[in-house]
N, C-alpha and C positions, 0 to 999 in steps of 0.2 A: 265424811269429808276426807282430804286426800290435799287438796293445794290451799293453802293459807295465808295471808296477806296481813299483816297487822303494819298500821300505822307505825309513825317514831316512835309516840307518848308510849305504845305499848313495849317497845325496845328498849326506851327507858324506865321503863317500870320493873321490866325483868331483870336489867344490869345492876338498877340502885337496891332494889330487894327490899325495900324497907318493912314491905307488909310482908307476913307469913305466908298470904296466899300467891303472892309473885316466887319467891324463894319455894313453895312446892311444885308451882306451872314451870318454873326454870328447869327443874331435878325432871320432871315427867315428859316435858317437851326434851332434852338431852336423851331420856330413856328410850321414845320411841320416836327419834329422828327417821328410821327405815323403814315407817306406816305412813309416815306427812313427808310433804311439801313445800315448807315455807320459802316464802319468795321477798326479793326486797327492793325497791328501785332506786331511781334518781333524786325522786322524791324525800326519799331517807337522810340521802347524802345533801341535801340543799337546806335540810332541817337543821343536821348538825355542822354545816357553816356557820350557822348562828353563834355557836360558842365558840368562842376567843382560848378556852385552855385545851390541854392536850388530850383533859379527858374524854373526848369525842373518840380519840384512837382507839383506848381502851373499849368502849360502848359499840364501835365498829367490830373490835376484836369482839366480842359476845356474840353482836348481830352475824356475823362469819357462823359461829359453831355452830346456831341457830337455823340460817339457811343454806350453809353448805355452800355459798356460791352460786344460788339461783338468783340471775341479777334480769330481771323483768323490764324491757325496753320498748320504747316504738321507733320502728322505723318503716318510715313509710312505704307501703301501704297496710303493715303487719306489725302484728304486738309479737314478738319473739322473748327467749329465753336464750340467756350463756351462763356460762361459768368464768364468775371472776369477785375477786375477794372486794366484800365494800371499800376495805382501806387505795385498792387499787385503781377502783372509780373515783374513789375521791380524788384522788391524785390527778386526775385527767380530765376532772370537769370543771366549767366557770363558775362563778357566780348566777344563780338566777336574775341579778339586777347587774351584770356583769356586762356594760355594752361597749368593751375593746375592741370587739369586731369590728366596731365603724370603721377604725381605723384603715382597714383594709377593703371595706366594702365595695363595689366595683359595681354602680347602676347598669352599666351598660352589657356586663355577663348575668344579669339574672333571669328567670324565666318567666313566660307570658305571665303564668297564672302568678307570679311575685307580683309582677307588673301591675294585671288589675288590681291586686289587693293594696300595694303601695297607691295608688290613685285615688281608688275610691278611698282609704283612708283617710290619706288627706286633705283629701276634698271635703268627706264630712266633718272632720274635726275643726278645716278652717271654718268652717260655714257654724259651724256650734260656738266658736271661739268669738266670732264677729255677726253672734244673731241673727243669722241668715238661712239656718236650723229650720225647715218648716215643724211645725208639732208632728203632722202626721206624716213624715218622712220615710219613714220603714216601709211605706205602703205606696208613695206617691215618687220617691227620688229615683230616675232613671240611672242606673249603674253607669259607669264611665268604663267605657269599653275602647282604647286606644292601642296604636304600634306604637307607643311612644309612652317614656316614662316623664310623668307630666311635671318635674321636681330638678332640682338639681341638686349635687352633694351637697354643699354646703346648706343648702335650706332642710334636707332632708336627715343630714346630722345634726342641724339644728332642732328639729324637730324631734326625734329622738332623744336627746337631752333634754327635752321640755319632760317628755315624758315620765324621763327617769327621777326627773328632780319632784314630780307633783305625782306621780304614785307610788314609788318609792323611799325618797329622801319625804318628800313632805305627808304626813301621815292623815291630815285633815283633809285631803282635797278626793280621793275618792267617798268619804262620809258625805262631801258637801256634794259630788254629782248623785249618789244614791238618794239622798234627799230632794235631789229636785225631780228624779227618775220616776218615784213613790209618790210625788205630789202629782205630776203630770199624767202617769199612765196608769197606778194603782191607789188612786184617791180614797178607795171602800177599803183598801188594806186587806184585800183578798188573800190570804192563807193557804198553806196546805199543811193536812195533817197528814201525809203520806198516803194519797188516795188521788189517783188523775183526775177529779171531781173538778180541782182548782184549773184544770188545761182550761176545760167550754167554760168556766164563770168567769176567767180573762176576757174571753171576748166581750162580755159584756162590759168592760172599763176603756174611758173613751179613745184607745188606739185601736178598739171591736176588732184585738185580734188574740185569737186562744195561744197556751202557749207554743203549743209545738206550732202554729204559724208564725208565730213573734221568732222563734229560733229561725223558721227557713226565710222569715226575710232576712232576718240579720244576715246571714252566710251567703245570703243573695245581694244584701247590700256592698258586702264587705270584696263584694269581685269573686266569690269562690263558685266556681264553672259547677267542681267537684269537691265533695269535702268528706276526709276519713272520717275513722271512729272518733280519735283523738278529738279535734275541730268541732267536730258534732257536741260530743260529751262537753270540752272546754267552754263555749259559749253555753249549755243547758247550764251547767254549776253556775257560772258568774251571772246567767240572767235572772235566776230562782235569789240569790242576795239583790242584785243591784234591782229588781225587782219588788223587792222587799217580800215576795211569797212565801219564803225562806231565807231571814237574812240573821246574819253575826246580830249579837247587842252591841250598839253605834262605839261605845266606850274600845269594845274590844277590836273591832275589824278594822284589819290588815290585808292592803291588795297584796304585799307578797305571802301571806300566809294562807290565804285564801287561793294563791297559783299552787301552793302548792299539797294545801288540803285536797283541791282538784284532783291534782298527779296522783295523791293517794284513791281516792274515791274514784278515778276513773281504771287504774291497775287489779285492783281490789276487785273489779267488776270481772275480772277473768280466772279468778280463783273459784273455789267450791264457799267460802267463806272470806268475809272481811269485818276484822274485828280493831275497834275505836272504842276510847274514852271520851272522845271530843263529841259532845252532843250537838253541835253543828255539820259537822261530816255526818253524824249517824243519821242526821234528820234529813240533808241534800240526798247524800246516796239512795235511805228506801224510796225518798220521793222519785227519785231517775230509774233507779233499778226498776221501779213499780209501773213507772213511766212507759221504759223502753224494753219490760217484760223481760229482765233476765234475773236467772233463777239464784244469783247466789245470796247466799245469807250474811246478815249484817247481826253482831252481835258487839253488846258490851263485854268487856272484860270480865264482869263475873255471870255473864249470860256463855261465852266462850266455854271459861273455868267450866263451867257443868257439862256443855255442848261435847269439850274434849274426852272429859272425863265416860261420858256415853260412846262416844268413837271409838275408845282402845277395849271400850268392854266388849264391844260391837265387833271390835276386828278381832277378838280371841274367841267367838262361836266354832264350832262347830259344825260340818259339812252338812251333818244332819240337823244340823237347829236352822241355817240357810235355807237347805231344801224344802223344811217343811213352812219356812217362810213368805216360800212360793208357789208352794203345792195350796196354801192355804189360802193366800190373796188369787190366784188362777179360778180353784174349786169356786170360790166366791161370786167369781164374774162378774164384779161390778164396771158393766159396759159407760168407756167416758166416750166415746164416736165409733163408728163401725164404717170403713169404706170400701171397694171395688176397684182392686188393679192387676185386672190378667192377668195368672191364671188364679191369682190370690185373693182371699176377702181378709182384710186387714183389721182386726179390733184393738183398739187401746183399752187397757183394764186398768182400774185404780188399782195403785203400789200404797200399801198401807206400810212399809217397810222399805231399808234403806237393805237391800240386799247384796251381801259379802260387804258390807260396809260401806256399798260406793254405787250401784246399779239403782233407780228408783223410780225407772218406767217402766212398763209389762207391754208388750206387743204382741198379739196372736196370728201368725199368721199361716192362714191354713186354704189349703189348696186340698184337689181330687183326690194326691195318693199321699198328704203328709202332710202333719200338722207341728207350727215351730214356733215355740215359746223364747221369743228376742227381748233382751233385758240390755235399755242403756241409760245416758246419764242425759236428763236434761233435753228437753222440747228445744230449747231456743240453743244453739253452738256455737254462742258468743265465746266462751271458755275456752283455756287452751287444754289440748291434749299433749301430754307429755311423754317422750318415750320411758323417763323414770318414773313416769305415772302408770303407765302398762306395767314396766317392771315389776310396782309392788302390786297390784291387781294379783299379777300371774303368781307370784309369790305366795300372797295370799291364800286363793285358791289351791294352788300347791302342798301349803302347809294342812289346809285342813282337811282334803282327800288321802292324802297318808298318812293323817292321824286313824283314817280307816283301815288302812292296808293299802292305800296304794303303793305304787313306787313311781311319781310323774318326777319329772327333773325340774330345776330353779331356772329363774332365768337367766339365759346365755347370752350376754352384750355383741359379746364375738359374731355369733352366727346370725343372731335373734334383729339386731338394732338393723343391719342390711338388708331383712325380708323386710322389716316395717316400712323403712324408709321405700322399698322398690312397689310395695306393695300387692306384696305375695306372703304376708305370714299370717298364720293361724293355728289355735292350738287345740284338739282333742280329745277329752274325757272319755273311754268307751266304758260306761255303766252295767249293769244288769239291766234295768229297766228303760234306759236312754241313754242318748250319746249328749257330751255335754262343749259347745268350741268357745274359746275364745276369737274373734278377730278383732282388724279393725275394717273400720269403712269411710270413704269418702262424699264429700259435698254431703253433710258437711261430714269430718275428720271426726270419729270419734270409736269407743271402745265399746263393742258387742256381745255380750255373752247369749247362748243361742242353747236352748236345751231343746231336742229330737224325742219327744217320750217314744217308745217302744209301743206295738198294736195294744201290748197285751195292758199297757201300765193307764192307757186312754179307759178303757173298760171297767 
């Protein structure tokens, strides 16, 4: 692992220290901040709104030393990465239940696709509000497709207030629509225990539609032509509770806690790892991640504690304990597909090992006059790649080839960061027995390692 996302609850577990094993995760995540990643979002800062004294500052000041500044954001149509101190976000962001903007809102400068979604909105809420709702509506209600926004401010500020006061100020009224939601559409109280088994047994509950179609009508109801990552993810989270497939205990659920457990579980999804105490996140995420086939790992805090503890043992191997890591899962040839694309025959080989700490597919690709063993991260490249994610890679491998005798150089921000970015860099190993490169590659964006065996080393 390499990029790491923990929740608030973890941030504040590290600050308060109360247990021995937070106060050692504190001292060993400080030690090897220049092997990891951590990252932290908006998410965080919307958490520690919540407390009214100033020890949020201090807990921000922690979560700083921790991530360095890697502050994880969407903007649409991309999940990006900056540097900037959490204390400094906080400073600049609203409230998550924070609706001043009405004040200035301006119907008539916003864009089509606001447009449809403001309409159909309100269309379906008035028609819910005054039993006009067909039951099977998600399947049957033609979207409202106008050049006109079908509202006026003052109805539509009104509206928006209704909002705020009956999912945020009032704490009972989304418990009382999840109960009618549960009664209506999941009557058998269909479940998942982290296994898409539960998408095809929806269809058979009487809205006969599995989940991932319950998701694309919603975003078909709701006027979205097109819908990012975020949109996608946000609606799967909130329909797995209001669903009851996956839902809070009634006592404890909170629609803004549940916005922002989201934020966490959908950020977390672009790391190598996402790590939660909260067993309601831990049980949405694998169901979605398992869902929508992305590879990263979800762990508890003392499933992490061990996880980490294997990672830093993992990043202090040896060139030679690496190489024979790979010489040994290759020799093995355990073929997982084999395909054909001139001049190439392509094999995927099971990776029994997480090689230089961070590589954990094998690719064989061998043509007429040359055969090339391709190590990268991850089938599905949801993930982000990071240029300080290369950094410590190249570093890595750095350290441990001159633990042989070589003499390779660190890496150069200066020179290094403007090849990647133009996309012309690459680094070369020349071995005895093989030549060994780092690149990167596009569509999708990700980090290559490439080892050339020599005639003689194939033999």
């Amino acid at each position: 692992m390499v990029t790491i996302y923990f929740d608030k609850q973890l941030f504040s577990h590290l600050f308060n220290a109360q247990e021995e094993k937070y106060r050692v995760l504190r001292e060993k995540i400080l030690s090897h901040r220049d092997e990891f990643i951590f990252l932290y979002s908006n998410a965080h800062l919307f958490d520690l709104q919540q407390d009214m004294t100033d020890i949020k500052y201090e807990e921000m000041d922690l979560m700083q030393t921790i991530v360095d500044g890697n502050h994880i954001f969407f903007e649409n149509p991309n999940i990006m990465v900056g540097k900037e101190t959490p204390r400094s976000v906080f400073d600049n962001i609203a409230a998550i239940n924070d609706f001043s903007w009405l004040d200035n809102f301006d119907l008539s400068q916003i864009t089509k696709e606001q447009r449809e979604v403001i309409n159909n909105i309100m269309d379906i809420s008035y028609k819910d509000l005054t039993g006009q709702l067909e039951f099977d509506w998600l399947k049957k209600r033609a979207p409202i497709c106008s050049n006109e926004v079908q509202i006026d401010k003052a109805s539509f500020t009104s509206f928006v207030k209704f909002v705020k006061e009956n999912f945020y100020d009032n704490k009972n009224s989304y418990k009382q629509i999840r109960d009618n939601a549960i009664k209506n559409y999941n009557p058998a109280l269909i479940t998942t225990d982290c296994e898409s088994i539960f998408n095809n047994q929806l269809a058979s509950s009487p809205l006969g539609l599995s989940f991932i179609e319950t998701i694309k009508a919603t975003i078909n109801q709701v006027g979205l032509p097109t819908s990012d990552a975020s949109t996608v993810y946000y609606i799967s989270y909130m329909l797995l509770d209001l669903l009851g497939v996956s839902r809070e205990a009634r006592k404890k659920v909170k629609f803004r806690n549940m916005q922002t457990d989201c934020m966490h579980s959908f950020f977390g999804s672009y790391c190598d790892c996402f790590v939660s105490d909260d067993v309601g996140i831990i049980r949405k995420s694998k169901t979605l991640y398992n869902l929508f086939n992305f590879e990263t790992k979800i762990y508890s805090i003392d499933e992490f504690i061990t996880k980490f503890d294997e990672a830093i043992k993992n990043n202090q191997k040896s060139a030679y304990v690496f190489l024979e890591e790979i010489r040994n899962d290759y020799q093995q040839r355990k073929v997982v597909k084999e395909e054909t694309s001139a001049p190439y025959i392509l094999t995927q080989l099971v990776s029994t090992h997480k090689y230089f700490g961070y590589f954990n597919h094998m690719l064989e690709r061998k043509s007429k006059d040359e055969t090339v063993i391709i190590l990268y991260k991850n089938h599905i490249a949801s993930q982000l790649l990071l240029i300080q994610e290369i950094e410590i890679i190249v570093n890595r491998l750095v350290h441990a080839f001159n633990d042989l005798g070589a003499a390779f150089g660190l890496f150069n921000r200066d020179t290094e960061m403007p090849q990647i970015k133009a996309g012309n860099w690459g680094r070369v190993l020349r071995l005895d027995d093989a030549d060994i490169g780092l690149t990167t590659v596009k569509d999708p964006f990700r980090l290559c390692l490439w080892i050339k065996p020599k005639p003689s080393a194939l033999q």
